[in-house]
C-alpha positions in Angstrom: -2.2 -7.3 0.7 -0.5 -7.0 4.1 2.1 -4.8 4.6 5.3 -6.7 6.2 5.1 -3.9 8.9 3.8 -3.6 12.2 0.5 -1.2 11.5 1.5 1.0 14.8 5.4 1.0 14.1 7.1 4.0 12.8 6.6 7.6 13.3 7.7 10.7 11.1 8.8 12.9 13.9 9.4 16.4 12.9 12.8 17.9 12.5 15.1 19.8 14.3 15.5 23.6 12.8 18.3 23.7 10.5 20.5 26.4 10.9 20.1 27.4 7.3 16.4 27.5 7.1 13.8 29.7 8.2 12.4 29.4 11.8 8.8 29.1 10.8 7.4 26.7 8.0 4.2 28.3 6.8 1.9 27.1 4.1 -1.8 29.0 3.3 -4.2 25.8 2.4 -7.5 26.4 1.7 -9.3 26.2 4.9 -6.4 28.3 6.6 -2.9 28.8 7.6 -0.7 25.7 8.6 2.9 25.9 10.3 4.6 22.9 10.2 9.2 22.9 11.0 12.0 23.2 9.0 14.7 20.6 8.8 18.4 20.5 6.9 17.0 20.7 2.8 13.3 20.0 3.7 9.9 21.0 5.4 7.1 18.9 7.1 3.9 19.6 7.5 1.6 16.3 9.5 -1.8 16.1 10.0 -3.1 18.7 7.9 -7.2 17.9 7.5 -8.3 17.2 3.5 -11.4 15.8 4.5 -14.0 16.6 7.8 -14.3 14.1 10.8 -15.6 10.9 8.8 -17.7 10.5 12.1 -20.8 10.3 13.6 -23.5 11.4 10.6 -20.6 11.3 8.3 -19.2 7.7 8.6 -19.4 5.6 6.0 -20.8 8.6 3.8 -18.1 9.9 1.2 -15.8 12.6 2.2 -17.1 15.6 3.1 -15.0 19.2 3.0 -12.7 19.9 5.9 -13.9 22.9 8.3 -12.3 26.3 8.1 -10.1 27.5 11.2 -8.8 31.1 12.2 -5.3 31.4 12.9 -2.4 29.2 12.7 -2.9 25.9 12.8 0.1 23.6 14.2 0.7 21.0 12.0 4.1 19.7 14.0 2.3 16.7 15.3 1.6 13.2 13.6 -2.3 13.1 13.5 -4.0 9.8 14.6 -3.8 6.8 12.6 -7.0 5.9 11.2 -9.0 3.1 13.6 -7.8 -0.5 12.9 -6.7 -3.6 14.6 -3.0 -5.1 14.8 -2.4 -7.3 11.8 -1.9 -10.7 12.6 -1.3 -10.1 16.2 -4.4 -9.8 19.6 -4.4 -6.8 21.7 -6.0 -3.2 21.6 -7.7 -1.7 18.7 -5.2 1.6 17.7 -6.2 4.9 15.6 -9.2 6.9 15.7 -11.9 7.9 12.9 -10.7 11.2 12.8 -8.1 10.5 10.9 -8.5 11.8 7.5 -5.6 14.0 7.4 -2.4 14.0 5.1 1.2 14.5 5.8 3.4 16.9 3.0 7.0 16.7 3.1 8.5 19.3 0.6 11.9 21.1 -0.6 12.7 24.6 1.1 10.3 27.6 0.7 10.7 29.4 -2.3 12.4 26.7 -4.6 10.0 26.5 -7.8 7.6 24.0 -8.3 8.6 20.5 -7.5 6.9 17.4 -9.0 4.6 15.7 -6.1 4.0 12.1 -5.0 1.1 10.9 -3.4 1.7 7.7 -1.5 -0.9 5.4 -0.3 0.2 3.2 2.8 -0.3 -0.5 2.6 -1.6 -2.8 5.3 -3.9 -5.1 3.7 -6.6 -2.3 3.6 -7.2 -3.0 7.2 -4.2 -1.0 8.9 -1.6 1.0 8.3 -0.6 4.7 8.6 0.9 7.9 6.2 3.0 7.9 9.8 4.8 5.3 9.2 6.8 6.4 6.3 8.9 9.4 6.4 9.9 10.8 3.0 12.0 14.0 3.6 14.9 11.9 1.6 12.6 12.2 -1.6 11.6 15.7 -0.7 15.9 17.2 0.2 17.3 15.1 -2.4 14.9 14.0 -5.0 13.4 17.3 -5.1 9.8 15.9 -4.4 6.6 17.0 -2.8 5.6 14.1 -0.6 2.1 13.5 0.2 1.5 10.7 2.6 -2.0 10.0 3.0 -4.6 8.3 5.6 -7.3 6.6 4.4 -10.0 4.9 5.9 -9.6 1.4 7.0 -11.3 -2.1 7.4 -15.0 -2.1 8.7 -14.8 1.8 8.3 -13.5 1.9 4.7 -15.1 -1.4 3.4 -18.4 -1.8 5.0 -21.3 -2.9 2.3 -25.1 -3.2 2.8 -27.6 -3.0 0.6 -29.3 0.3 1.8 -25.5 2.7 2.5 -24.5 4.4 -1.0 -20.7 4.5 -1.6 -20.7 0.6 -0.4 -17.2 -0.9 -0.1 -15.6 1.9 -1.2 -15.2 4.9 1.2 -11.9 4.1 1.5 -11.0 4.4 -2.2 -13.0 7.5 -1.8 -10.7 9.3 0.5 -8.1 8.4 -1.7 -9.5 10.4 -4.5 -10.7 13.0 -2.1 -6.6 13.6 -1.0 -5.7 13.9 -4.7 -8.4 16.4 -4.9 -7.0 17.9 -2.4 -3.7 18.0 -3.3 -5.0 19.9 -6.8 -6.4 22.4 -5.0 -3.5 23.2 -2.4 -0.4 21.6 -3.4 0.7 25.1 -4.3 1.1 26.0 -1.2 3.9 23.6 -0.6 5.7 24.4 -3.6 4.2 21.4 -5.9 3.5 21.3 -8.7 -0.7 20.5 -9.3 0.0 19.5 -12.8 2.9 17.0 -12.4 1.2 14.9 -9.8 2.5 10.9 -9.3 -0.1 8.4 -7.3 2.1 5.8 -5.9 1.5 3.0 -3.5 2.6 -0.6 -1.7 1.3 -3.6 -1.4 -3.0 -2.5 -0.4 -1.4 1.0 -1.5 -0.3 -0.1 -5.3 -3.5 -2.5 -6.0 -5.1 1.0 -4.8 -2.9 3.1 -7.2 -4.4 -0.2 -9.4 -7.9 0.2 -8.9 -7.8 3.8 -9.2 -6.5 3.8 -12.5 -9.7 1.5 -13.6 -11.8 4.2 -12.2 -13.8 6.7 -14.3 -14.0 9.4 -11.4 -10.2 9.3 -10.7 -9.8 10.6 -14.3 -7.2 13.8 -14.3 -6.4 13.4 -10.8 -2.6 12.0 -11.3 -0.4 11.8 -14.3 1.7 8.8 -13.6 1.4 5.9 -11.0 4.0 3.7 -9.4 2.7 0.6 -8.5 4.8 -1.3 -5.4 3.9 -4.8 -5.1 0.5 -4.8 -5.6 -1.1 -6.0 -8.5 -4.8 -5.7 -9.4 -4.2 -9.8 -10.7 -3.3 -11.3 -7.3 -5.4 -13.9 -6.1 -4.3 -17.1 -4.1 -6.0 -20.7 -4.2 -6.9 -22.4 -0.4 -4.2 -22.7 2.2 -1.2 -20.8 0.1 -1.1 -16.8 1.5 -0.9 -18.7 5.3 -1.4 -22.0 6.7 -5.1 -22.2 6.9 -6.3 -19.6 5.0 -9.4 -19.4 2.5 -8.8 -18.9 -1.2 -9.5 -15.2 -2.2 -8.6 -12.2 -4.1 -7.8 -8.1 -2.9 -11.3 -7.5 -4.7 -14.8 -8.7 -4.1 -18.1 -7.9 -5.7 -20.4 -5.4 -4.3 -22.6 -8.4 -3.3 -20.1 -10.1 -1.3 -19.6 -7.6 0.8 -23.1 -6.3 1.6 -23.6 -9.7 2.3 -20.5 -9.2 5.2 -22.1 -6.0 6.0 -25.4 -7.9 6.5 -23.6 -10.2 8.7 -22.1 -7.7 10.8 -25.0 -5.7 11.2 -27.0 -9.1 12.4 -24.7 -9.7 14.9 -24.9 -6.1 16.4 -28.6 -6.2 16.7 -28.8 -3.3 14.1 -31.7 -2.8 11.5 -30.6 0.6 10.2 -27.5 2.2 9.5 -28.3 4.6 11.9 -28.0 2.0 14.6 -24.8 1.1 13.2 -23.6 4.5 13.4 -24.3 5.1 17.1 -21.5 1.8 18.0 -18.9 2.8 19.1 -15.6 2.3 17.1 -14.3 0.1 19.0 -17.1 -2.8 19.1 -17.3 -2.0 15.7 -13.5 -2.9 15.7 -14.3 -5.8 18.3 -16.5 -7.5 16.0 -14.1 -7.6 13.3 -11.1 -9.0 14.9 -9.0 -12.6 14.0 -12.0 -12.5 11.5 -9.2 -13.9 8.8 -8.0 -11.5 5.3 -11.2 -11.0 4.1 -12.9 -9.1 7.4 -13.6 -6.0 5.3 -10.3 -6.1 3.4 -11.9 -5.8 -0.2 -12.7 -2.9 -1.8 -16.1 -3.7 -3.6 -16.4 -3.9 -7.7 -19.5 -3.1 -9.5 -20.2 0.2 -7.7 -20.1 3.6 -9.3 -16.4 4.2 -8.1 -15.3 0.4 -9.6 -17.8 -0.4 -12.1 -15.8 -3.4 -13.1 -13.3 -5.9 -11.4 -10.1 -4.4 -11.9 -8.7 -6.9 -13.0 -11.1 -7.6 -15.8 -10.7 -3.6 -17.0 -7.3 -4.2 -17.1 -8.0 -7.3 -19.7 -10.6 -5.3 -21.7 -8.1 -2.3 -22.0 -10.3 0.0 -19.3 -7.4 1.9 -17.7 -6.0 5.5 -17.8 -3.2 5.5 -20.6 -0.2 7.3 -18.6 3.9 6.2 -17.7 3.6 3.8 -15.1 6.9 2.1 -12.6 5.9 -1.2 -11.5 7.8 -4.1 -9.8 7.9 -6.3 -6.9 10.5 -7.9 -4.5 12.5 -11.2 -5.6 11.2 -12.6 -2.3 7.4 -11.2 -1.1 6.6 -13.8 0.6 9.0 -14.7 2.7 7.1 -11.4 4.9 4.3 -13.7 5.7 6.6 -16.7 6.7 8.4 -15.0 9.1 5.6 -13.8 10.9 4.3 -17.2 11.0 7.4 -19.0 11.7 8.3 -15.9 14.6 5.1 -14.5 16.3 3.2 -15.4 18.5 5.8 -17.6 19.4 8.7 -19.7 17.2 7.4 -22.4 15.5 9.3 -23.5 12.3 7.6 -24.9 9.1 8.2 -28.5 8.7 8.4 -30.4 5.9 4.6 -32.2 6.9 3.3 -28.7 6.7 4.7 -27.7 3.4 3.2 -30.7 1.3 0.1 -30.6 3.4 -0.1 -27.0 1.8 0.6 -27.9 -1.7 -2.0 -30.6 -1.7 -4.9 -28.0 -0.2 -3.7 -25.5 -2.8 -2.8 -27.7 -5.6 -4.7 -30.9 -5.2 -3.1 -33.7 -7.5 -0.3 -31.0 -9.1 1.1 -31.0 -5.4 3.7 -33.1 -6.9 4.7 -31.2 -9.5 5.2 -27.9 -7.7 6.6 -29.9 -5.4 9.3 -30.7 -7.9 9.6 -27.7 -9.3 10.3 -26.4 -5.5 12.2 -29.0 -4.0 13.1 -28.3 -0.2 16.8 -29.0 -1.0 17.3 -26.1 -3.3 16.0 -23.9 -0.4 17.5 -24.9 2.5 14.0 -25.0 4.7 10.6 -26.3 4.2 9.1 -22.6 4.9 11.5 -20.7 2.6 10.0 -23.6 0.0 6.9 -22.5 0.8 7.5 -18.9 0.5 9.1 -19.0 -3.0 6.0 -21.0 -4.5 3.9 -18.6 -2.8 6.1 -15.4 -4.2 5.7 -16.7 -8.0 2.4 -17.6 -7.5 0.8 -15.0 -5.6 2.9 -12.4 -6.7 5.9 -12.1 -9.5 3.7 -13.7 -12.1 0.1 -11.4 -11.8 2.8 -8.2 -10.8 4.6 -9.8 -14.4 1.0 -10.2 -16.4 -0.3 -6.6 -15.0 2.6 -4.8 -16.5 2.1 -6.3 -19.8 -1.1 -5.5 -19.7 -0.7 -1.8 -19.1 2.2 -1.8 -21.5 -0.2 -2.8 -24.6 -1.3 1.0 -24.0 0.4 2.9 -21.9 4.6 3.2 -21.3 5.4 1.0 -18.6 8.7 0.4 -16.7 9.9 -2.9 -14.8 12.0 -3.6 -11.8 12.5 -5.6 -9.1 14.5 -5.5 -5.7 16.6 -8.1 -4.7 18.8 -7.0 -2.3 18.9 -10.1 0.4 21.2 -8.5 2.8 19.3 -5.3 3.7 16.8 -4.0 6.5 15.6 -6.8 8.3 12.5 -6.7 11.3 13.8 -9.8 13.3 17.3 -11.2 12.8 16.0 -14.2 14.1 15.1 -14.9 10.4 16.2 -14.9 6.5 13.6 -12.4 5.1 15.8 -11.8 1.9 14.2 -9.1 -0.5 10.6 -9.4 1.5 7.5 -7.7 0.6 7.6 -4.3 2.2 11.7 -4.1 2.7 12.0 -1.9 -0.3 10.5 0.9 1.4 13.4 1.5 3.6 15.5 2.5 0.8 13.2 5.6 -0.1 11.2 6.4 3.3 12.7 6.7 7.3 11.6 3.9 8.7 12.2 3.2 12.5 10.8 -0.2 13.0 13.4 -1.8 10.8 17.4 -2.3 11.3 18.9 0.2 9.6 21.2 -1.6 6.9 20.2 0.0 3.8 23.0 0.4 1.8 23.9 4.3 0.6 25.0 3.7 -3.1 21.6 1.4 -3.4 19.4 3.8 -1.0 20.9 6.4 -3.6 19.9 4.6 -7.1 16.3 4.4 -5.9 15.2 8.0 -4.4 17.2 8.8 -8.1 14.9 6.4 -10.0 11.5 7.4 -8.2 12.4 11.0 -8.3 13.3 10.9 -12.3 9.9 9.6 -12.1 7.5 11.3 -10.6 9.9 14.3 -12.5 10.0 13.0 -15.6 7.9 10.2 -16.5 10.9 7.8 -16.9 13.6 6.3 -14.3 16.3 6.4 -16.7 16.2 2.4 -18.0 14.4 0.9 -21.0 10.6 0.3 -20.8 9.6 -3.4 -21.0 10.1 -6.0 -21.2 13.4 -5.2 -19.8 13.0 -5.2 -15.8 15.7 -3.4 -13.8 17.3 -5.4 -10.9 18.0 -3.5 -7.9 20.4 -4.8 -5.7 23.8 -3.4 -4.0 25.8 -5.5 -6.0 24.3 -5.8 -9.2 22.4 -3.6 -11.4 21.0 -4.6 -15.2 17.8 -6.7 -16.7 16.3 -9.4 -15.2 14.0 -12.2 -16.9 11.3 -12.6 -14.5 9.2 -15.1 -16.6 12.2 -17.4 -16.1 13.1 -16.2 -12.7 9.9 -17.1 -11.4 8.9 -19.9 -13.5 5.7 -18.1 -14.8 5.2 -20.2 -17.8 4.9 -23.4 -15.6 2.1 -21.2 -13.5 0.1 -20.3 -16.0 -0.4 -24.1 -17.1 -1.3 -25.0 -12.8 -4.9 -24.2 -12.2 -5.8 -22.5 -8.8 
């Protein structure tokens, strides 16, 4: 789902030379020579192609190769974010199409073979950016190859009709085009192509999800961490925010040719071609305030997806490999404070709260009710935001894991740290979905409070890893709590009442 980010916030910059590192960082890829800088126990390299322009003859089409060059190619810059609009906000469409490029953070030259991780952003598959994480903390002390990847996005990544092959999923398809990618050249950078870790958060770990349901991402990673961002989430009517439809991160490849239809109607188009010649911005334009579901779901029952995710993760239709998956005690409390803060205050009231459990819940209102009493949370929205947290997300996150662990070896945690990075301190986000990130990425849009001993524990955890295929704690059902004052197993069944959801319909 959304990321609790800003899509445009955050930037990677590039280092400073460290005294004790080599002037020039030089890596040979594939299509030619990149130089990227050196910083104190690390190297970057941003905006290095792994894909051509997915413009022009080649958008929506799956991702071609990436053009030669002569020389050296800088690779200092951050490269455009791909095209998208603001989440939950007006204003100017941001990013460009040219965008499929990836960002590789690594140890110093000529320090072995380092494990990699490939991150994929979240941002509700609609925006987002590889920019906005910076991972040279995972690359200096966890002794990790970084790969931060951009994808394409919205209309551009999820666009379905019935006559464009690759429907719904040209996004998904960059994805797997990166990891490619990143087999063929990680060497380069001093990783390691045969100890490669997909990881992802929030539209990033349901696509870490999906791609492990996916016959063609076969051999392209070796474990998967999974942020936040299960395959299982759904919501019923009025729950994820006041007012929205009932839905899932997934729709069939009907549903979303029938969008595509739709869109293509209102432009005037017949042909895709005529699609193609719009500029990205009306395309953009069109799709704006158009609610969660404006090309925000990848599309099953295509060659990529054959099935729902969720249902080959039932039927036992999944790559068997370790995977680290978790959420945050809190994930919804994210949404609540953009709706309780932005576009201007405007608290939650107690009206607003039942009115949502009835649309949601119908005649079990009262019984959630109960079970979430606005006394025991202090506010009517924080109410809100902890049925919406078990329901939307600690209970399917809970479900998905014991799914994969019938067949694979699967590892549990959750962060709970309520006294960290914060976006506004007009608000109580807790442990919101998205705050974990802070602790193992740079992250300038955010108040810098993470704490060093629990900023230590998890680059320690995710680099054991991506290393090792363990993070050093039993596999489940035991669930490690991270927090900076407590450490140890949780019970998230009981923590977040899952038994009484799986009785409530909806």
């Amino acid at each position: 789902m959304l990321a609790a980010t800003p899509a445009s916030a955050g930037s990677q910059q590039p280092p400073s030379p460290a005294a004790d590192t080599p002037a020039r960082a030089l890596a040979h890829t594939e299509n030619g020579l990149v130089e990227g800088a050196s910083g104190a126990g690390y190297r970057v390299f941003n905006g290095v192609p792994y894909a051509a322009p997915p413009t022009g003859p080649n958008r929506w089409r799956a991702p071609q190769p990436a053009a030669d060059w002569h020389g050296v190619r800088a690779a200092t810059a951050l490269p455009a974010e791909c095209a998208q609009n603001p989440i939950g906000v007006g204003g100017p469409v941001t990013g460009a199409e040219d965008c499929l490029h990836v960002n590789v953070t690594a140890p110093p030259a000529r320090t072995g073979r380092h494990p990699v991780l490939v991150f994929l952003h979240g941002g509700a598959f609609t925006a987002g950016s590889a920019n906005q994480y910076d991972p040279h903390r995972l690359a200096a002390d966890g002794n990790l190859v970084v790969v931060t990847v951009n994808y394409r996005l919205g209309v551009f990544g999820y666009l379905g009709l019935p006559d464009l092959p690759g429907s719904g999923t040209f996004g998904l398809q960059d994805q797997q085009a990166a990891l490619r990618w990143v087999h063929r050249n990680i060497a380069a950078f001093g990783g390691d192509p045969r100890n490669v870790t997909l990881a992802g958060e929030s539209s990033g770990g349901m696509s870490v999800c999906a791609q492990l349901t996916a016959p063609s991402a076969v051999g392209l990673f070796g474990t998967a961490i999974i942020q936040s961002g299960s395959c299982l989430t759904d919501w019923p009517d009025g729950l994820f925010l006041p007012g929205s439809r009932a839905g899932s991160q997934f729709s069939s490849l009907a549903a979303v040719q029938a969008q595509g239809t739709q869109l293509r109607d209102r432009l005037g188009c017949a042909t895709v071609a005529c699609l193609r010649a719009a500029s990205y911005t009306d395309l953009l334009h069109q799709t704006q305030g158009a609610g969660l579901a404006a090309f925000a779901t990848p599309a099953y029952g295509t060659p990529l997806l054959p099935s729902r995710p969720a249902d080959a993760l039932r039927a036992g239709r999944y790559q068997h490999m370790p995977v680290l998956e978790g959420g945050n005690l809190d994930e919804h409390r994210a949404f609540l404070g953009f709706t309780e803060l932005y576009p201007v205050p405007k608290p939650y009231t107690p009206d607003d709260y039942r009115a949502a459990l009835r649309t949601a819940f119908g005649d079990r209102a009262g019984q959630v009710e109960a079970r979430y009493p606005i006394a025991e949370w202090g506010t009517p929205g924080l109410a809100w935001a902890a049925v919406a947290t078990d329901r939307i997300w600690a209970c399917p996150t809970l479900e998905q894991t014991r799914l994969l662990a019938e067949r694979n070896r699967v590892y549990g945690y959750e962060f709970a740290e309520r006294d960290g990075p914060v976006l506004d301190p007009r608000y109580s986000w807790g442990a919101a979905h998205g705050l974990e990130l802070a602790y193992l990425f740079d992250m300038d849009f955010l108040t810098d409070q993470t704490q060093p001993e629990l900023r230590s524990r998890f680059v320690t955890a995710w680099s054991r890893f991506a290393a090792t295929g363990t993070p050093g704690w039993p596999r489940m059902p035991y669930v490690q709590t991270f927090a900076d004052d407590r450490s140890g197993n949780v019970d998230l069944a009981a923590e977040h009442q899952c038994g009484f959801w799986s009785s409530v319909p909806g």
